[in-house]
C-alpha atoms as one frame of an Amber mdcrd trajectory, in Angstrom:
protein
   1.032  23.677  97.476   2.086  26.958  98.909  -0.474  26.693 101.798   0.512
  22.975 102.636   4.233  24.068 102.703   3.516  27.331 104.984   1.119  24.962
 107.123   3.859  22.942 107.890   6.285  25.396 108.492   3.925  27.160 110.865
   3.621  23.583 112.975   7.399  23.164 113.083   7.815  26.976 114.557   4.730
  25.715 117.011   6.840  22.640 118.155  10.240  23.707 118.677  11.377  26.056
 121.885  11.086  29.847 121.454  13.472  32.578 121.332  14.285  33.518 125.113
  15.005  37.146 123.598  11.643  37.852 122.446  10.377  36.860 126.034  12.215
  39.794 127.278  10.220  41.888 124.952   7.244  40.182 126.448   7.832  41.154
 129.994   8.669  44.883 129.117   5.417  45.768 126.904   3.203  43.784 129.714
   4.825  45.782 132.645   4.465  49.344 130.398   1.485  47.828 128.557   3.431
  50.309 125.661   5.256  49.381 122.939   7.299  52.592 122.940   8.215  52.974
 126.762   9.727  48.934 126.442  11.389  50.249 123.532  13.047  53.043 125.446
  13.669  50.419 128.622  15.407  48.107 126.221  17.026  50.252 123.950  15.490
  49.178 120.457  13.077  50.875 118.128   9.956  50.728 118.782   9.321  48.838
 115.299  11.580  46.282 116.572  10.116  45.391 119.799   6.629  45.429 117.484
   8.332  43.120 115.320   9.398  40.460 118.707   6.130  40.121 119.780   4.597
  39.555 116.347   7.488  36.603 116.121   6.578  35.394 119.660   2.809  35.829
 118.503   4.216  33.428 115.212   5.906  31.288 117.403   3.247  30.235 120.291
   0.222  30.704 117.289  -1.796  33.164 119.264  -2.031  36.314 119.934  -0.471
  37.931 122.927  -2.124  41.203 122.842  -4.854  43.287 121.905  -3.809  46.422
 119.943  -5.711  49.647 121.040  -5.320  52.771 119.728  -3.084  54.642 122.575
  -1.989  51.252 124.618  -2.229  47.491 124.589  -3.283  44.889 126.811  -2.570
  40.868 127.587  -4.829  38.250 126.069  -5.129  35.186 128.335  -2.418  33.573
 126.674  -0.081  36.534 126.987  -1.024  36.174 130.625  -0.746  32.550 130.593
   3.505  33.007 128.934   4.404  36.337 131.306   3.317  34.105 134.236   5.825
  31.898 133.378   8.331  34.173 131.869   8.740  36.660 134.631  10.061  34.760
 136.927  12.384  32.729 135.106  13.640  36.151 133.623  14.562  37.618 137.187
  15.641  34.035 138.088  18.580  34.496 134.880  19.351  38.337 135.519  19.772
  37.568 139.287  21.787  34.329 138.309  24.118  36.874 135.824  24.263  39.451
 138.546  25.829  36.494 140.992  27.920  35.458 138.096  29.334  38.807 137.894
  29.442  39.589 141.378  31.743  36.143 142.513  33.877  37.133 139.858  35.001
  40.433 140.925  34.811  42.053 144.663  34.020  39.660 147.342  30.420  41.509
 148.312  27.143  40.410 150.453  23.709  41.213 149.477  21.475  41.669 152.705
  17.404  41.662 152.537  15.980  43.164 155.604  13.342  46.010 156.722  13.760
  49.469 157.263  13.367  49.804 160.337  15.911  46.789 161.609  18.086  48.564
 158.875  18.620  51.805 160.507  18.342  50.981 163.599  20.405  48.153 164.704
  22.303  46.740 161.476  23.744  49.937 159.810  25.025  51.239 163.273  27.235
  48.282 163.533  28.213  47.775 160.436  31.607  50.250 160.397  32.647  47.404
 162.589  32.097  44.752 160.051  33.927  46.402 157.343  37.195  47.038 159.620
  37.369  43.500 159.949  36.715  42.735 156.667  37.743  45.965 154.318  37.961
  43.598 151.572  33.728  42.787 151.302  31.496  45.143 150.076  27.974  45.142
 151.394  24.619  46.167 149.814  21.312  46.518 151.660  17.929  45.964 150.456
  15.931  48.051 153.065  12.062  46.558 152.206   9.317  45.245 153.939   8.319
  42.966 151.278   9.507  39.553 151.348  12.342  38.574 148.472  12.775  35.109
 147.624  16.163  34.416 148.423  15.996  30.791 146.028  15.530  33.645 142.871
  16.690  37.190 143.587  19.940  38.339 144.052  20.112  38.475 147.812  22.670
  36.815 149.713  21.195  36.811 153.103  17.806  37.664 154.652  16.797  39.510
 158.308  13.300  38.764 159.230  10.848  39.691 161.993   8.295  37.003 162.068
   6.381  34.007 164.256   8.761  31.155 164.880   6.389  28.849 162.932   6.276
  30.854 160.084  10.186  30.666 159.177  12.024  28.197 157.321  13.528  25.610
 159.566  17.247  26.067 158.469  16.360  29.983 159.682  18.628  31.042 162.957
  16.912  32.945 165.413  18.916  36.476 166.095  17.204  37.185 169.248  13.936
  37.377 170.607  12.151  40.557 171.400   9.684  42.502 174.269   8.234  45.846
 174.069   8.255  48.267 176.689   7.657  51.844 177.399  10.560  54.503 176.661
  11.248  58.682 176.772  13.801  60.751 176.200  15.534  61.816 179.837  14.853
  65.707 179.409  11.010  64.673 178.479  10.621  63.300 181.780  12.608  66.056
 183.587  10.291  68.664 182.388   6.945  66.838 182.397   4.725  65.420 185.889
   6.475  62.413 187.401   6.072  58.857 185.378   6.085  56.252 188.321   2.807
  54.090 187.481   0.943  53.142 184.066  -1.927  55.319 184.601   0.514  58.502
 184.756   1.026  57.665 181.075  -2.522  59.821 181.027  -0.158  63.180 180.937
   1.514  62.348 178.230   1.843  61.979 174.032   1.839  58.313 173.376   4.028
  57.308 170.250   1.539  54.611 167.436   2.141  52.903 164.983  -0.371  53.924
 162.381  -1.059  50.356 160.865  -2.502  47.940 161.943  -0.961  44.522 160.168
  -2.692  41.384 160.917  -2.220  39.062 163.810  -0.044  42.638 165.078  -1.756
  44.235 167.229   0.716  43.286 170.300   2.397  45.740 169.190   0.055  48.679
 169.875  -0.757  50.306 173.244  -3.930  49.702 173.551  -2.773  45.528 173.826
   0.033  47.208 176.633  -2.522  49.129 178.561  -5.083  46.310 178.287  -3.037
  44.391 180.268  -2.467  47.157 183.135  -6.054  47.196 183.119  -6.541  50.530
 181.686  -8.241  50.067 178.522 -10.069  53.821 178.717  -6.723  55.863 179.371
  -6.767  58.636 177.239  -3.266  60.150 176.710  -2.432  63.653 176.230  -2.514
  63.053 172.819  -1.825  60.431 170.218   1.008  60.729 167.231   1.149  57.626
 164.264   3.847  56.204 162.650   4.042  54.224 159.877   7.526  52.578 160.973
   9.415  51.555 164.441  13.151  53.672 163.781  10.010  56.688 162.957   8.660
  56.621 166.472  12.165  55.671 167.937  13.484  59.085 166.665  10.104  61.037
 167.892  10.850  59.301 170.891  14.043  60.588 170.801  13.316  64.108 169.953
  11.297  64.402 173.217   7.977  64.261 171.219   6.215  61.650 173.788   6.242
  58.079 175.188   7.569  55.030 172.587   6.134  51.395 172.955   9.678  50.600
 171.868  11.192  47.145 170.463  13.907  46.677 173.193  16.255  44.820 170.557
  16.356  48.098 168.513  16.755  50.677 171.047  18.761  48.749 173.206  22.293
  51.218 171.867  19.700  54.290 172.866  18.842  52.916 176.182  22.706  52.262
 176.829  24.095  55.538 175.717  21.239  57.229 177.757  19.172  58.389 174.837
  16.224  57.195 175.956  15.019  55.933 179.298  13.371  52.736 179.897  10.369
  54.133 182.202   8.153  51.796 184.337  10.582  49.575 185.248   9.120  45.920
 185.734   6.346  46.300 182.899   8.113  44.790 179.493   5.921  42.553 177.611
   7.019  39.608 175.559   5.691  39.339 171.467   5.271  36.392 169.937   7.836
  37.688 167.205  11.930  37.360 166.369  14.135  38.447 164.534  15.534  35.288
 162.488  18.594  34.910 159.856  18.358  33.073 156.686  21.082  32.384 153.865
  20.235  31.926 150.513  20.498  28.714 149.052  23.315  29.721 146.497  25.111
  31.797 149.106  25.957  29.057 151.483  29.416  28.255 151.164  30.794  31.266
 149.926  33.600  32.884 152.751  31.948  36.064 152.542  28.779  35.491 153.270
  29.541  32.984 156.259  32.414  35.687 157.457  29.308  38.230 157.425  26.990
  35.161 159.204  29.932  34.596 162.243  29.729  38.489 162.935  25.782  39.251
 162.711  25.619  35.973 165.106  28.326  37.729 167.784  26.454  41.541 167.446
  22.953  39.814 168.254  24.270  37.409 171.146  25.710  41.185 172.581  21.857
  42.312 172.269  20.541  39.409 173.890  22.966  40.654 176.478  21.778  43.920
 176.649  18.227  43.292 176.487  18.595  40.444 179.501  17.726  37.674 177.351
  18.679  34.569 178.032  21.049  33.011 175.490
């Protein structure tokens, strides 16, 4: 009778929904794949995690991992749950930290990469805040993607192919690379007054090469001046564009430079735009996107109305038409 009662029970736990609190435990074991770091990360005893996951375990009627001696590891079926869980976990904590946000200080969350970061965004944005003292601003400087539909980001910056963006994206400005130095690196060095002189100096690389990139090395630039076999001076790599902006800067050689993010250095006379006439165009932008639970909010579209004014002033500066 006992058996037939428990069997039952056990199919009614099977049926119903399960705890959301022991899928929390879930996703903190699988990331540490240890019981007693998620402990620490969650603030529990390590028993009592232990004692979540064997409920879960109860719950879904399988095990969700295999006990070892010193770790633990996902069955399929914890695999199968985390899949699921994960996401709808950040989904919730980015939902509570937008809760939280709106109902305190007015602030904008901004997803963009380093490099567009340092050099062209935080620059400007003293200007932003002494028109608006009253928003607080937070940058996520990454070059991985965040989905603004689940994080916590308000607004995104991208560099990307218009046909990969979302059509509600805005395009910022367009861009073209082209061939910069510091003034006092050309006073003290042979003249520069045709591509092939480029053979006297450092050339400034970017060390990676990303797929469906490589207009953006100098081999692609000197290709098309029909010097494919110059050999500079010498050759320094970067792994980032404000990285070889700031060699650049320093004198250490010759930048093929992103004119929408050294377009302040080239004003200011930081850096010289040399061989006049010899810009290339990419195939890339730099594109704005709001985040779906963003829209609306006076913030966010205050923030929107200024980026939109500071890149039509680029395009300006750059020559591009608007």
């Amino acid at each position: 009778m006992s058996n037939a009662l428990n069997a039952r029970t056990h199919a009614r736990l099977r049926t119903r929904p399960i705890g959301v609190g022991y899928l929390r435990a879930l996703e903190a074991v699988a990331r540490h794949l240890n019981f007693r770091a998620a402990a620490e990360e969650l603030a529990l005893t390590q028993s009592a995690v232990s004692r979540q996951i064997q409920a879960l375990e109860d719950e879904v009627g399988q095990p969700l991992f295999l006990r070892k001696t010193r770790s633990v590891e996902l069955t399929h079926a914890g695999r199968q749950l985390l899949q699921a869980a994960a996401p709808a976990l950040e989904q919730i904590d980015s939902a509570v930290r937008l809760v939280r946000r709106t109902a305190g200080r007015k602030s904008v969350a901004i997803s963009t990469s380093a490099s567009f970061a340092s050099m062209w965004l935080l620059p400007r944005l003293e200007a932003f805040q002494a028109e608006h003292p009253n928003i607080d601003i937070r940058i996520d400087a990454t070059d991985a993607i965040v989905d603004l539909g689940t994080s916590d980001m308000d607004i995104a910056i991208r560099y990307s192919r218009p046909d990969a963006m979302d059509s509600a994206a805005v395009q910022l400005f367009g861009e073209q690379l082209a061939p910069v130095a510091s003034p006092w690196l050309l006073a003290s060095s042979p003249p520069l007054a045709q591509p092939s002189d480029l053979a006297g100096f450092a050339l400034l690389e970017v060390a990676h090469r990303m797929h469906n990139m490589e207009f953006m090395t100098w081999q692609h630039w000197l290709d098309g001046k029909q010097l494919a076999r110059l050999e500079p001076k010498r050759w320094m790599y970067f792994n980032y564009a404000h990285q070889i902006a700031q060699a650049a800067l320093t004198g250490q050689g010759v930048a093929l430079a992103r004119m929408p993010l050294v377009a302040d250095s080239l004003a200011r006379g930081d850096l010289v735009e040399v061989l006049p006439g010899s810009r290339v165009n990419t195939p890339c932008a730099y594109w704005l996107l709001v985040g779906p639970r963003s829209q609306g909010r006076a913030e966010v579209q205050a923030f929107c109305d200024w980026l939109l004014a500071q890149a039509a002033i680029t395009r300006s500066a750059i020559g591009e038409m608007a």
